[in-house]
C-alpha positions as CSV (number, residue, x, y, z in Angstrom):
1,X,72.8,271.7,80.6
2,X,72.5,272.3,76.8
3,X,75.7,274.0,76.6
4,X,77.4,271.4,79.0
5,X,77.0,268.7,76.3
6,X,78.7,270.8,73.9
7,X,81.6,271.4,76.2
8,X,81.9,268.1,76.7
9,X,81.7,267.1,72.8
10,X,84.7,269.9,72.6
11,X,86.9,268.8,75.6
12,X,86.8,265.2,74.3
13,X,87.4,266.2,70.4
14,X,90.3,267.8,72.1
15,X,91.8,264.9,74.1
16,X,92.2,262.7,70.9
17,X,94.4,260.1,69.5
18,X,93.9,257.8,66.5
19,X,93.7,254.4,65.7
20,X,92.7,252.1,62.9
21,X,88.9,251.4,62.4
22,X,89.5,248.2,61.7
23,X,88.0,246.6,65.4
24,X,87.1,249.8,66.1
25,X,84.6,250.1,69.3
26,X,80.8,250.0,69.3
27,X,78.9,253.1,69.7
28,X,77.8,251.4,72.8
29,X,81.4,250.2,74.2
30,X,82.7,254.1,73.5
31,X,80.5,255.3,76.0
32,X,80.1,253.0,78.1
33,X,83.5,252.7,78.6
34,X,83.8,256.6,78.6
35,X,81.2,256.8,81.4
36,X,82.2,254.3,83.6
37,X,86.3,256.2,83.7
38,X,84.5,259.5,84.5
39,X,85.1,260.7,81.6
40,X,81.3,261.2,80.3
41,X,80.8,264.8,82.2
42,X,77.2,265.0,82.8
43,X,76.3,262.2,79.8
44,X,74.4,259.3,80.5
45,X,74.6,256.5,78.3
46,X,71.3,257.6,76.1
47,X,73.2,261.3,75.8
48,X,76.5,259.5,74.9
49,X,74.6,257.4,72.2
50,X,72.6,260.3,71.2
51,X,75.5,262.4,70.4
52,X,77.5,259.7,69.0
53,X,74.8,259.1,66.1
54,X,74.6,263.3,65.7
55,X,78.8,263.0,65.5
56,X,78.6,260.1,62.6
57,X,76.2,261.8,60.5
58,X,77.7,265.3,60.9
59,X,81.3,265.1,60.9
60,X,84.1,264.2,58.3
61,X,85.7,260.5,59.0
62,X,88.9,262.3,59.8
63,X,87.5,263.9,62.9
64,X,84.9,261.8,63.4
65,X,88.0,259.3,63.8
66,X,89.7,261.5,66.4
67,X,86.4,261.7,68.2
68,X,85.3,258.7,68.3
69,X,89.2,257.5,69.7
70,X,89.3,260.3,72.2
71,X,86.0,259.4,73.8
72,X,87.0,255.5,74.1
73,X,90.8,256.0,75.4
74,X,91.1,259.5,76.6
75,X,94.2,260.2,75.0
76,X,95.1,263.9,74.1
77,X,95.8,264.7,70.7
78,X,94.9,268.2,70.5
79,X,98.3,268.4,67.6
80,X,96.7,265.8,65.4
81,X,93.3,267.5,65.2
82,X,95.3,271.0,64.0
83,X,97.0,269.1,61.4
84,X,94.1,268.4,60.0
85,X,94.6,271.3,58.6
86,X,91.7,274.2,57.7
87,X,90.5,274.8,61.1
88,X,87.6,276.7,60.2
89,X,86.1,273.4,58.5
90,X,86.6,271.5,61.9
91,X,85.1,274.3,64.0
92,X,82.2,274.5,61.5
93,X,81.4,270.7,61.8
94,X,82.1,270.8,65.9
95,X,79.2,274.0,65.6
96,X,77.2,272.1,63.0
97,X,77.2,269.0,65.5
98,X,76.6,271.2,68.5
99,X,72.6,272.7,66.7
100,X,72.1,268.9,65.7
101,X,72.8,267.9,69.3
102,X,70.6,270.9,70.7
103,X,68.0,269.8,68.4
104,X,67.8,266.1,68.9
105,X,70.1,265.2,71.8
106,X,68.0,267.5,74.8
């Protein structure tokens, strides 16, 4: 199980697209919608939410961005998260956000 949430955090970072805050989805709306296409693996709503908070503190707004789009469309956009450029400093926050998530999430 605590593994499985990480997965799922990673599959989702890596089916991303972005779009302009401005309007942006609710935390709440995100998964809700996420969960309701199937899309949620093994998430309920309080995991979604959960994970969503550990996401906002922990990540940078560029992938937090990506993230956040990803889990409310679905959209892959595995090119825009490498052009992020430094890949370590992604992999670190996706690691970083997986201990928070153990930690607080479970």
């Amino acid at each position: 199980m605590k593994s499985s949430i990480y997965m799922i955090a990673v599959a989702m970072a890596a089916s991303m697209s972005v779009t302009p805050a401005y309007g942006a989805p609710s935390a709440n709306q995100i998964c809700t919608k996420m969960i309701a296409e199937g899309r949620g693996g093994t998430f309920d709503q309080a995991a979604c939410l959960c994970t969503y908070r550990i996401a906002d503190a922990v990540l940078d707004s560029d992938v937090k961005a990506l993230l956040f789009d990803a889990w409310y469309t679905g959209k892959d956009n595995m090119p825009a998260l490498a052009r992020l450029g430094n890949p370590q400093r992604v992999k670190k926050q996706l690691r970083t956000m997986q201990l928070s998530m153990k930690a607080n999430c479970e």
